[in-house]
C-alpha positions in Angstrom: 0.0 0.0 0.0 0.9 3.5 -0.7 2.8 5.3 2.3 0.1 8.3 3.2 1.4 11.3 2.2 1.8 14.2 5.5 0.3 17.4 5.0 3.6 18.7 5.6 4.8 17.3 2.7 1.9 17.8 0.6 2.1 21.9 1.3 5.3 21.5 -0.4 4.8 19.6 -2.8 1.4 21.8 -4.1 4.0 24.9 -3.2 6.9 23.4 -5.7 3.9 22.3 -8.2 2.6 26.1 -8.4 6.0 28.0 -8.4 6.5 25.9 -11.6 3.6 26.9 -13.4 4.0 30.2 -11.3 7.3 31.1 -13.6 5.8 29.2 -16.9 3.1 32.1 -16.6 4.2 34.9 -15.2 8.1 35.1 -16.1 8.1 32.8 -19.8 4.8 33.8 -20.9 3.7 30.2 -21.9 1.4 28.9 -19.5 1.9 24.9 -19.0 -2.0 24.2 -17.5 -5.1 25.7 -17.6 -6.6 28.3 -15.2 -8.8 25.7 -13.8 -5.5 23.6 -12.9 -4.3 25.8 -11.3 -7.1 27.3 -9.4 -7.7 23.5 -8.5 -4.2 23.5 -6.8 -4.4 26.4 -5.4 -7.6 25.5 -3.7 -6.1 22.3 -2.2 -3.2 24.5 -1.1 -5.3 27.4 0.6 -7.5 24.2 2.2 -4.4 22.7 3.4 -2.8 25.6 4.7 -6.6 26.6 6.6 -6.4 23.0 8.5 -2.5 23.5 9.2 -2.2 27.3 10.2 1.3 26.9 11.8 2.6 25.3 8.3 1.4 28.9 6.1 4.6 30.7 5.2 5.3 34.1 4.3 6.6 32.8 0.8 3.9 30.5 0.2 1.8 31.3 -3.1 -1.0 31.5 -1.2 0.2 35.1 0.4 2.3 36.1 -2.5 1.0 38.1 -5.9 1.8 36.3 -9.3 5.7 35.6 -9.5 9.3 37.0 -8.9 10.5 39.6 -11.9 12.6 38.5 -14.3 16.0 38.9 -13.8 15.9 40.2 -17.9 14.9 44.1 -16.9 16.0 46.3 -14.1 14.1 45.5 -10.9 11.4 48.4 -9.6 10.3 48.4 -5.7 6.5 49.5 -6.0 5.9 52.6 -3.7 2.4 50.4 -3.2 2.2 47.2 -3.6 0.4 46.0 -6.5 -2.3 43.1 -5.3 -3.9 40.5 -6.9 -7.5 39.7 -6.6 -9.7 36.5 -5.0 -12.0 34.4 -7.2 -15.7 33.6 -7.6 -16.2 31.0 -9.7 -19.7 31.1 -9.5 -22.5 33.2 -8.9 -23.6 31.7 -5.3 -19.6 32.3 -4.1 -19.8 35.7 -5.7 -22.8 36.6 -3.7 -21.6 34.8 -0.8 -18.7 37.1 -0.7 -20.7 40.3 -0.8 -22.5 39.1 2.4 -19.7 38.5 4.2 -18.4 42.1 3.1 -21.6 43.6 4.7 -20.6 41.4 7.9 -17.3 42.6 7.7 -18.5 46.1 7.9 -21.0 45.8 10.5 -24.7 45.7 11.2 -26.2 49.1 10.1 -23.1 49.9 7.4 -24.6 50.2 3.9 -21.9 49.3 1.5 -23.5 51.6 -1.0 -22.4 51.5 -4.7 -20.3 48.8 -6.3 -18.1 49.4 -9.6 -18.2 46.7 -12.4 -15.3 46.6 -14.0 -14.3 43.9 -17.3 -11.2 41.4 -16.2 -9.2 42.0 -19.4 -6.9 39.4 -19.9 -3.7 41.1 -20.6 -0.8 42.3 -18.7 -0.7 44.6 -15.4 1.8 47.5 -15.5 1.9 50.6 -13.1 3.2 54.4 -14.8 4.7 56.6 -12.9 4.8 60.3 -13.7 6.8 63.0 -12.0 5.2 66.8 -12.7 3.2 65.3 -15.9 6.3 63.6 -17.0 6.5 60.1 -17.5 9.7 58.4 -15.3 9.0 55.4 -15.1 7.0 51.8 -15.8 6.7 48.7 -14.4 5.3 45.4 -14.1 3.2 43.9 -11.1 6.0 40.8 -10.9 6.0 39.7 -7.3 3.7 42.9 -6.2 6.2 44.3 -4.4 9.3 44.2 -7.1 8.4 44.5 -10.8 10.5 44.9 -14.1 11.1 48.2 -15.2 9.6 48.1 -19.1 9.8 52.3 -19.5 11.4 52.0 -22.6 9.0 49.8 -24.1 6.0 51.5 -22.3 6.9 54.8 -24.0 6.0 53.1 -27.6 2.1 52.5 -27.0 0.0 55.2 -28.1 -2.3 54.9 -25.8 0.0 55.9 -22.7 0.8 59.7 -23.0 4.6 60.8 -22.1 2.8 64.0 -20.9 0.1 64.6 -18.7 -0.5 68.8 -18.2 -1.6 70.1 -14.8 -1.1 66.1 -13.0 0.0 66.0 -9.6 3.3 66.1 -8.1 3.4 62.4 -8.0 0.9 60.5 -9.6 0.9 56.5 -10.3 -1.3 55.1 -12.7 -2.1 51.4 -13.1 -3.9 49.1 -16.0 -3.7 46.3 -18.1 -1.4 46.4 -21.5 -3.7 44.0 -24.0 -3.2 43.1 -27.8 -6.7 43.6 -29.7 -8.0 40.7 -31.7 -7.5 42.2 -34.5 -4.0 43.8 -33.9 -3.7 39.6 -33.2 -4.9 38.2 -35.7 -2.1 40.9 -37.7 0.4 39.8 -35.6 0.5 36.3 -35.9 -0.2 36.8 -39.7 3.3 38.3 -39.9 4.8 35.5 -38.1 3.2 33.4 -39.7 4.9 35.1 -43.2 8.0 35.2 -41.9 8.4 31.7 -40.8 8.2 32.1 -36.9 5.6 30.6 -34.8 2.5 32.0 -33.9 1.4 33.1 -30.4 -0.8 31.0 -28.7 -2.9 33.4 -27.2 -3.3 37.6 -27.1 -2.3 38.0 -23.5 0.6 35.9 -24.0 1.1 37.9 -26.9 1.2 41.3 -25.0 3.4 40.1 -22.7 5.8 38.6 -24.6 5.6 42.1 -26.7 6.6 44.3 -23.3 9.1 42.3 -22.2 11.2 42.7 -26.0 14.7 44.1 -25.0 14.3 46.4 -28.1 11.7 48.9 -28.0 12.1 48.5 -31.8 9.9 45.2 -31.6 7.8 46.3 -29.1 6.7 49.4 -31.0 5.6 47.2 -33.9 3.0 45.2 -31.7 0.1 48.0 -31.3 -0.4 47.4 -27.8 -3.0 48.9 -26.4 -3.9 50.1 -22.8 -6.4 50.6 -20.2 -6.0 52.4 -17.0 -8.0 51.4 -13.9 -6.5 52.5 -10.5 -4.3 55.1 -9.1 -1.3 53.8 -6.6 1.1 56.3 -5.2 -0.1 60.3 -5.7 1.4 63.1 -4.2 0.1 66.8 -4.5 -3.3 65.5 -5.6 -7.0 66.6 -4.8 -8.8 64.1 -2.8 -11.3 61.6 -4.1 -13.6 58.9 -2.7 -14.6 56.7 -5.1 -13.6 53.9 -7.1 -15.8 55.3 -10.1 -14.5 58.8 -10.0 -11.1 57.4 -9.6 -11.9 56.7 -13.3 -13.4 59.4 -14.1 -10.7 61.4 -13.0 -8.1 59.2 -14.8 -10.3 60.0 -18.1 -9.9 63.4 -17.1 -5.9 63.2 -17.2 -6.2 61.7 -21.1 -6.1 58.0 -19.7 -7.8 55.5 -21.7 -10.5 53.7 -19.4 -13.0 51.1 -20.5 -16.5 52.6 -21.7 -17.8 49.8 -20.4 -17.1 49.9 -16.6 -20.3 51.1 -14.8 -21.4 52.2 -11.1 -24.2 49.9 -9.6 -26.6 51.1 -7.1 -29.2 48.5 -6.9 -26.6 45.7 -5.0 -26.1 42.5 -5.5 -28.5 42.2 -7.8 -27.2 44.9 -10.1 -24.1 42.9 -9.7 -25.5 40.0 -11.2 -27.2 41.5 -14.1 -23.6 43.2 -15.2 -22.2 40.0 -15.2 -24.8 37.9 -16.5 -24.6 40.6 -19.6 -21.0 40.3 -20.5 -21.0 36.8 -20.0 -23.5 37.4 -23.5 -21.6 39.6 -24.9 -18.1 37.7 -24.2 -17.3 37.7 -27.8 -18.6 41.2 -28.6 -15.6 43.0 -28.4 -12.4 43.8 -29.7 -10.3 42.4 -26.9 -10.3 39.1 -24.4 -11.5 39.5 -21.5 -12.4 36.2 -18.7 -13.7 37.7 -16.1 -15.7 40.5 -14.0 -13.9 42.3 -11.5 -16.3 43.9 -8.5 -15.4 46.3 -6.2 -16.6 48.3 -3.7 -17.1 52.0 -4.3 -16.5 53.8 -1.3 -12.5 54.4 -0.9 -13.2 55.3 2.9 -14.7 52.1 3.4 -12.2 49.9 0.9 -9.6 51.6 3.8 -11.9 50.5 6.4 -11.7 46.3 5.2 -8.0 46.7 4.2 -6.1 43.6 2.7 -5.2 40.1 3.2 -1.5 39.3 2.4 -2.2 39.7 -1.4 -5.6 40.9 -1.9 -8.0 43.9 -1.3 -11.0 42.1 0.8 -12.8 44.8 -0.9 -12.6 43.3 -4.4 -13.3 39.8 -5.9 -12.7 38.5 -9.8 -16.0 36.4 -10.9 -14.1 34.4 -13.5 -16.1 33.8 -16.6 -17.6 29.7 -17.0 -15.0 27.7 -19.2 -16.4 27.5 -22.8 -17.6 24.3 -24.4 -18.1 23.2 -28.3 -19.3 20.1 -30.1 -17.1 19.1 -32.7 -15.7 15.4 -34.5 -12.5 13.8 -33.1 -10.7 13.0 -35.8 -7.7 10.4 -34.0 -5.7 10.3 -31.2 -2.1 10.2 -31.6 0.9 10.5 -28.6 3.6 13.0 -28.5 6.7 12.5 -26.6 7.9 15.0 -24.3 11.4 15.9 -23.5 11.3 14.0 -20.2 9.9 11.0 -22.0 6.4 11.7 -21.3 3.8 10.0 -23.7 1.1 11.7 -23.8 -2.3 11.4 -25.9 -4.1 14.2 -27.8 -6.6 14.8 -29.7 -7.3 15.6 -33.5 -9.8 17.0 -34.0 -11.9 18.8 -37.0 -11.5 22.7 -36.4 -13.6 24.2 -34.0 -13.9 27.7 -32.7 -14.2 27.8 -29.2 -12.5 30.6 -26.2 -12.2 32.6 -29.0 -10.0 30.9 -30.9 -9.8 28.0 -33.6 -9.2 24.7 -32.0 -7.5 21.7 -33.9 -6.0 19.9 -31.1 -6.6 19.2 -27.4 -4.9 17.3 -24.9 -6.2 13.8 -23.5 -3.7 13.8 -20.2 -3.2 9.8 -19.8 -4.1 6.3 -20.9 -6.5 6.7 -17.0 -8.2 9.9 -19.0 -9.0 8.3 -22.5 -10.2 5.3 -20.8 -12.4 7.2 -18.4 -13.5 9.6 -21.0 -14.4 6.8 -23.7 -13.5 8.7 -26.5 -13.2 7.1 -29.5 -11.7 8.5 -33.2 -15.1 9.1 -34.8 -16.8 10.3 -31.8 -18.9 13.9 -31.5 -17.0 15.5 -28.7 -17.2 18.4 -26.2 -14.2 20.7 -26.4 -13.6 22.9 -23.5 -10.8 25.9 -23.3 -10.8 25.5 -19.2 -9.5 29.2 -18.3 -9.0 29.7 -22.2 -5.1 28.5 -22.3 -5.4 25.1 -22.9 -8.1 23.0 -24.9 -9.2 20.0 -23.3 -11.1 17.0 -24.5 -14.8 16.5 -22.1 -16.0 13.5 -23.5 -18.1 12.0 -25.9 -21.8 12.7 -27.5 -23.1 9.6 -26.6 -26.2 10.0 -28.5 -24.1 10.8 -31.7 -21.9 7.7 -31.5 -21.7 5.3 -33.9 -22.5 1.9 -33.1 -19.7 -0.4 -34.9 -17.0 2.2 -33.2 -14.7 0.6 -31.0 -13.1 1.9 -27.9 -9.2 3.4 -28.2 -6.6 1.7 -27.3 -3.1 3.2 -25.4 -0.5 2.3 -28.1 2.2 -0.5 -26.6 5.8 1.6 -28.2 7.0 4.8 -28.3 5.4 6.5 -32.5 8.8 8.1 -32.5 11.5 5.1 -31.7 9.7 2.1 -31.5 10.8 1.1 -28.0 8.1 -0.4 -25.6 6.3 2.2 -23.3 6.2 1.8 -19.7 3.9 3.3 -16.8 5.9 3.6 -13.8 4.6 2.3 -10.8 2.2 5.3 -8.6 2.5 6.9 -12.2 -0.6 8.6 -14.4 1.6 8.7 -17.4 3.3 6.3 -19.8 6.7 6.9 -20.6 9.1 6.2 -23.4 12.4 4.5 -21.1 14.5 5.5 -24.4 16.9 8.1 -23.4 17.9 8.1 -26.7 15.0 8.7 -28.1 15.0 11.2 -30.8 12.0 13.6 -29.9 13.1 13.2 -26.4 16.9 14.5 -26.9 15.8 17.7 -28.9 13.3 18.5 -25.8 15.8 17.9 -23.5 18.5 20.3 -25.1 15.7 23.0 -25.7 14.8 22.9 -22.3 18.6 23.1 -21.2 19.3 26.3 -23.5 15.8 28.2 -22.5 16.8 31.4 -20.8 15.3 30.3 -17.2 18.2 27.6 -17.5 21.6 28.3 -19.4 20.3 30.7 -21.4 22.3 29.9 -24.8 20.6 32.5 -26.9 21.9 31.3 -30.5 20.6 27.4 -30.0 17.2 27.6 -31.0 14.8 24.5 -32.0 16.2 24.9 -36.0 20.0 24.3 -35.1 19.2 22.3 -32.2 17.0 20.0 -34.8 19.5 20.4 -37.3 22.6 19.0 -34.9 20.2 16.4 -33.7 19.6 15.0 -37.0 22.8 15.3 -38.3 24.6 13.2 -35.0 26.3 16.7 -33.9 24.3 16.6 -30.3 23.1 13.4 -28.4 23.0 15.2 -25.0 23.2 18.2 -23.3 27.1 17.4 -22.6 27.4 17.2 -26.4 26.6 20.9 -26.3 29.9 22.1 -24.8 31.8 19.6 -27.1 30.3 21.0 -30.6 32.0 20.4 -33.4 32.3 24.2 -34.9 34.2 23.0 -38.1 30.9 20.9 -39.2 29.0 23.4 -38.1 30.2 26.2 -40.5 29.3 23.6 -43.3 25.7 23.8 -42.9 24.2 26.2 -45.1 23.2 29.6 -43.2 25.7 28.9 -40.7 28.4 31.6 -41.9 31.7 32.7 -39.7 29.0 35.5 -37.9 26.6 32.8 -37.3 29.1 30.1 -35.7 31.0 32.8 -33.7 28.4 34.3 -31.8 26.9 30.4 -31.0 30.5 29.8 -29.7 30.3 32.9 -27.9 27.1 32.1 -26.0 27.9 28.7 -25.4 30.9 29.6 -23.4 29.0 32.5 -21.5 26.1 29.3 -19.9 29.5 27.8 -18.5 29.5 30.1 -15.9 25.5 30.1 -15.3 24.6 29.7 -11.6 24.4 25.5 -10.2 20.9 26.2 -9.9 20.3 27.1 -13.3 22.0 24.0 -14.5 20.3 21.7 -12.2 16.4 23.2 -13.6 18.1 22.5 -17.3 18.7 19.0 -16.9 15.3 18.4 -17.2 15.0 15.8 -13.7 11.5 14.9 -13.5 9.1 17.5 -11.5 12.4 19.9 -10.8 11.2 23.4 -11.8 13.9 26.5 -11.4 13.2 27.2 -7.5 13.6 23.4 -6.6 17.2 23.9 -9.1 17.9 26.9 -6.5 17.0 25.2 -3.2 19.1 22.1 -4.5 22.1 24.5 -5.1 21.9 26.2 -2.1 21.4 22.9 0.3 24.4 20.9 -1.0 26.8 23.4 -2.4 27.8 21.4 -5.5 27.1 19.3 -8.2 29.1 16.3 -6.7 27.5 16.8 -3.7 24.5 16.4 -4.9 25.6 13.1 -7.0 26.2 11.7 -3.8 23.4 12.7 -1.8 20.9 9.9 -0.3 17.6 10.0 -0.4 17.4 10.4 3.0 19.5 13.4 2.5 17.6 14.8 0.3 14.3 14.1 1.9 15.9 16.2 4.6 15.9 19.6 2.5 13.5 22.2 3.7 11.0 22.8 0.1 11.1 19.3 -1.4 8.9 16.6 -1.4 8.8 13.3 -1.3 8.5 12.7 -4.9 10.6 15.3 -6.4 13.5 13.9 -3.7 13.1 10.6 -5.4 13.3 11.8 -8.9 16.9 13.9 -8.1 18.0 10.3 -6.6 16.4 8.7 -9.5 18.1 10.4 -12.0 22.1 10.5 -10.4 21.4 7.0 -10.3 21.4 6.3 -13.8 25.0 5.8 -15.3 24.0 7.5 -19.0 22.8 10.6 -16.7 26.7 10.2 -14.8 28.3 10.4 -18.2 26.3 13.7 -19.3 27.3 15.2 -15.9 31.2 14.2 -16.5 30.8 15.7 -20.2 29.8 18.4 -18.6 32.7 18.1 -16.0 34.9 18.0 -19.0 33.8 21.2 -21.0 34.1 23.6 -17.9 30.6 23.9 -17.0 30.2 25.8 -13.5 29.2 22.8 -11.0 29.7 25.5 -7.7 27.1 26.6 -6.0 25.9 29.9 -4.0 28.4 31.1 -0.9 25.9 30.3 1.8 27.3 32.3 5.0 28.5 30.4 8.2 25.6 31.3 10.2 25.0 29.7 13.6 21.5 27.4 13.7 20.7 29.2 16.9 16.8 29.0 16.1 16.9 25.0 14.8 13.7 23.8 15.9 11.8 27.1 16.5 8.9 28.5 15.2 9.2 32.6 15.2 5.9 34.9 14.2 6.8 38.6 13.4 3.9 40.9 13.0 3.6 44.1 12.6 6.8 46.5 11.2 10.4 46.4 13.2 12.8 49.3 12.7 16.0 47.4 11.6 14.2 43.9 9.7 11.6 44.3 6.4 9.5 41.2 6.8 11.3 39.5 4.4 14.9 40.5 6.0 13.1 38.9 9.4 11.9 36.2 7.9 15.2 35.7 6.2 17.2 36.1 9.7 14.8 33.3 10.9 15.1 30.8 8.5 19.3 31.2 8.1 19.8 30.3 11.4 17.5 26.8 11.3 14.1 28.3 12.5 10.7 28.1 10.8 9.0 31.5 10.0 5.1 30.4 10.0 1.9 32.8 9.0 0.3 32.3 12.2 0.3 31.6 15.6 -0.3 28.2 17.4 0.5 26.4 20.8 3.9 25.3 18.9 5.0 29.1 18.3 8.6 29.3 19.9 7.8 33.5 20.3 5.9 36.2 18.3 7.8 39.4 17.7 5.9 42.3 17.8 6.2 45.9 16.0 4.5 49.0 14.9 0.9 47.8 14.5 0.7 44.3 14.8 -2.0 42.0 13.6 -4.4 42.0 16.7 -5.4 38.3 15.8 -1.7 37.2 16.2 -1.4 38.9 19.0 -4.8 37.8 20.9 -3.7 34.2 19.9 -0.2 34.5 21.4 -1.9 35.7 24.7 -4.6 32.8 25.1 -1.9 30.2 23.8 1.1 31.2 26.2 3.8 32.3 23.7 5.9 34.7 24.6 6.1 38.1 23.0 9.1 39.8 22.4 10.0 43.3 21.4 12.6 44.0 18.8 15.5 43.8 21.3 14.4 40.9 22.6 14.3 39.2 18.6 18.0 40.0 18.5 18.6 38.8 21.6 16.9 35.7 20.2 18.7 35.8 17.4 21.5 35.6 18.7 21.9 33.4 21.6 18.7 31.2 21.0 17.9 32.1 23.8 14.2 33.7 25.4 15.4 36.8 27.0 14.5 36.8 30.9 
């Protein structure tokens, strides 16, 4: 029987899970699962975390905003920090969440108006302007610590450089979106000059600000819509959300005709939403969702903020959209990692907005569950409109000689047998050597979140493949430039500047290398956290599992995939290929600290004169203690500053735990000691 998993362990797991998908969205633009996957672990996490309060941790993406900038632009400390919002999925948790709103206020508080705003499915940015001048733009990133995109800002038309008779200071922040018809024109000249097309416009518009030359970005006809004002000096007072917009449309902002001021409540609400759930397709732009907030700013003030949302504000997210349409065949691709997984064919369909001629199937368990069948009438739904998935079958439209599918015995690319691992969803081709698998494998290893070798795209990197130039990921520092330069297009230009960034990913960080080798469920922060805990490569070879069971982030499956993989011998002699071509294989400096909090658990609320919370948290954890969220009966002390969280505080009290002043954390700190 299965060993039961620990909440413990699941917490990090679901944590490790999310950061992944985290970074696919937020930092590469290419989202790796639907928004209904990911909503669905983030559920189980926030669940998790509500039955085991002394496991939430400041860094948990449950109290975090999207994901950390990208190292690619300067970084920019918001003034404010810029939230995210909650989620209604439906209309019952939507008006559930107004009612506990009006109990938040109190008995005899009348909300008053709401403002309806349209979720447009784009990119948040803040603008800064100085005395009317624009100084300065910036993603959301982490809400705290965005990229600084001014350059490419300054190239949509919608965004003045100017704003005559503006305040001293005033911040302005919206959503950067791509119109479906500015698109459609994009994708069209991809398309003509033999690049790939974008998947979808917000990964479009993203992908577009973050260009390092402005050039580009100008050439993308971004557009822009403002909705919120963060930091303002020197400004006249105002207090509402809806002539927060009207004063932004004042300034020459563009804001969206079609947000609206409701004074009938809930119910008013309801009928906004139920209309643009109509009209989804109406307009010129995506949008998947209705964002509601309250209108009074004196009263948004009044409910404040959890650790990453206004409690004044909730996102209804828009119902996934379904189709009907013929499945043509299912066929299996093979992933980088081996992973054989099915998918459907399927006749075109529009569906999410978009044309649909594939969806994925997940697993043999999926198809079989499903019964599907090549023939078949099918649902197709875009779950959160990022990934098409198959529903299942039109049972009344089946034919009756159809037969059900069945999960193909070897690998379509190589031939070799497949195999389901044991505690497994997924077959797998066991061929390391497997052609579709070694070009994954090096793609993943030169993306930028891993070496970063810009001049190794999928064309050469098909190209060596094919013509026995790379078998591995070692091969890549042991190219064979004279063969290289005879291929045609591969001038002395061409083959110089590969060189050149090939050497340059020697010297990438262990971490980085460790993401690229493309171990099984490893994402880039579990590559940083390996780095970090064992200090080298070779230390990591050697590493039990028990070892690295023992690291602080990683589960119990992702610690048996690293041991997995440094177990194989072909994996050794890619590491000693590596070795060989003077890849970097040391990790961070991690400072001689001593563990004078191991086995503590150390609350800090409110804000300390000499320690952010994340340089308290930091101080915590470096010297073996556990920084939790809240406060329980196994809380070693809670620190307390400037306005602390009355709940912490009241808990510490009832439970017994000492509470210590700023000194007394130092002292703490320092001896592991409770001060008398």
């Amino acid at each position: 029987m299965p060993v039961p998993v620990s909440p413990e362990n699941r917490i990090s797991e679901l944590r490790s899970i999310i950061e992944v998908h985290n970074r696919a969205y937020y930092e590469q633009d290419q989202p790796t699962v639907p928004d209904a996957e990911w909503d669905a672990l983030m559920r189980e996490l926030k669940e998790l975390e509500a039955q085991h309060p002394d496991l939430v941790t400041p860094d948990s993406p449950t109290q975090r905003v999207g994901a950390a900038p990208s190292t690619l632009f300067a970084p920019v400390v918001h003034a404010v920090p810029m939230m995210s919002l909650d989620n209604a999925f439906d209309k019952d948790e939507l008006a559930g969440w107004a009612e506990r709103l009006g109990r938040r206020l109190g008995e005899g508080v009348d909300p008053g108006a709401w403002v309806c705003e349209l979720k447009f499915d784009g990119l948040a940015i803040s603008v800064r302007y100085e005395n009317g001048v624009l100084v300065q733009a910036a993603t959301r990133g982490d809400g705290r610590t965005g990229e600084d995109v001014t350059h490419n800002v300054r190239t949509i038309a919608d965004i003045p450089n100017e704003i005559p008779h503006a305040p001293e200071v005033l911040e302005v922040r919206g959503e950067v979106y791509l119109r479906l018809s500015a698109f459609a024109d994009l994708n069209q000249r991809q398309v003509e000059a033999g690049l790939k097309a974008y998947v979808n416009p917000r990964n479009a518009a993203a992908g577009s600000l973050r260009q390092k030359d402005s050039r580009v970005t100008a050439t993308r006809n971004l557009s822009f819509w403002s909705y919120q004002l963060g930091q303002v000096v020197g400004g006249s007072a105002i207090s509402g959300h809806y002539d927060t917009l009207q004063y932004l449309k004042s300034l020459g902002m563009p804001v969206n005709e079609h947000a609206r001021q409701v004074t009938n409540g809930v119910d008013g609400v309801l009928a906004y939403v139920e209309e643009f759930e109509r009209r989804r397709h109406d307009l010129d732009y995506e949008f998947d969702g209705i964002v509601v907030k309250l209108d009074d700013l004196g009263l948004q003030r009044q409910l404040g903020a959890t650790a990453k949302a206004p409690r004044w504000a909730i996102a209804y997210k828009l119902p996934p959209e379904e189709q009907i349409t013929t499945l043509r065949d299912i066929e299996i691709s093979i992933g980088g990692g081996g992973s054989a997984t099915p998918f459907a064919q399927l006749e075109p369909v529009f569906v999410g907005g978009v044309t649909v001629t594939t969806a994925t199937l997940h697993n043999q368990d999926q198809v079989a569950a499903k019964d599907v069948r090549p023939g078949d009438k099918v649902i197709v739904r875009r779950a959160g409109e990022v990934i098409p998935e198959v529903v299942g079958p039109v049972l009344s439209e089946r034919d009756p000689n159809s037969v059900p599918w069945v999960f193909p015995t070897n690998c379509p690319v190589c031939d070799t047998a497949l195999v389901r691992p044991e505690g497994e969803a997924r077959h797998r081709c066991p061929n390391i050597d497997c052609p579709r698998q070694v070009r994954g494998r090096i793609e993943h290893f030169a993306q930028r979140n891993a070496m970063d070798i810009e001049h190794l795209g999928e064309s050469s990197i098909d190209l060596f493949v094919s013509h026995g130039l790379l078998g591995d990921v070692g091969d890549i520092y042991h190219l064979d430039y004279e063969a290289v330069h005879a291929f045609e297009g591969y001038g002395e230009t061409s083959v110089t500047n590969l060189a050149a960034a090939i050497e340059a990913s020697k010297s990438r960080p262990l971490g980085n290398l460790i993401f690229g080798l493309s171990i099984p469920h490893v994402g880039s922060t579990n590559g940083e956290v390996l780095a970090k805990a064992f200090g080298h490569m070779d230390a990591l070879i050697a590493a039990s599992l028990d070892d690295l069971q023992a690291v602080d982030g990683l589960g119990p499956i992702i610690a048996a995939s690293v041991h997995g993989y440094f177990s194989q011998p072909r994996h050794l002699e890619i590491i000693d290929k590596l070795r060989r071509g003077g890849v970097n294989f040391e990790g961070p400096e991690v400072p001689d600290i001593p563990q004078t909090l191991a086995g503590m658990a150390v609350v800090v609320t409110g804000t300390l004169e000499n320690y952010s919370r994340d340089s308290a948290a930091d101080a915590i954890k470096s010297r073996g203690g556990k920084n939790p969220g809240s406060v329980s009966k196994k809380t070693t002390a809670v620190v307390v500053g400037a306005s602390p969280g009355a709940s912490k505080l009241t808990k510490a009290e009832e439970a017994g735990v000492p509470i210590l002043d700023e000194a007394g954390f130092e002292h703490l700190l320092n001896t592991g000691e409770l001060p008398a």
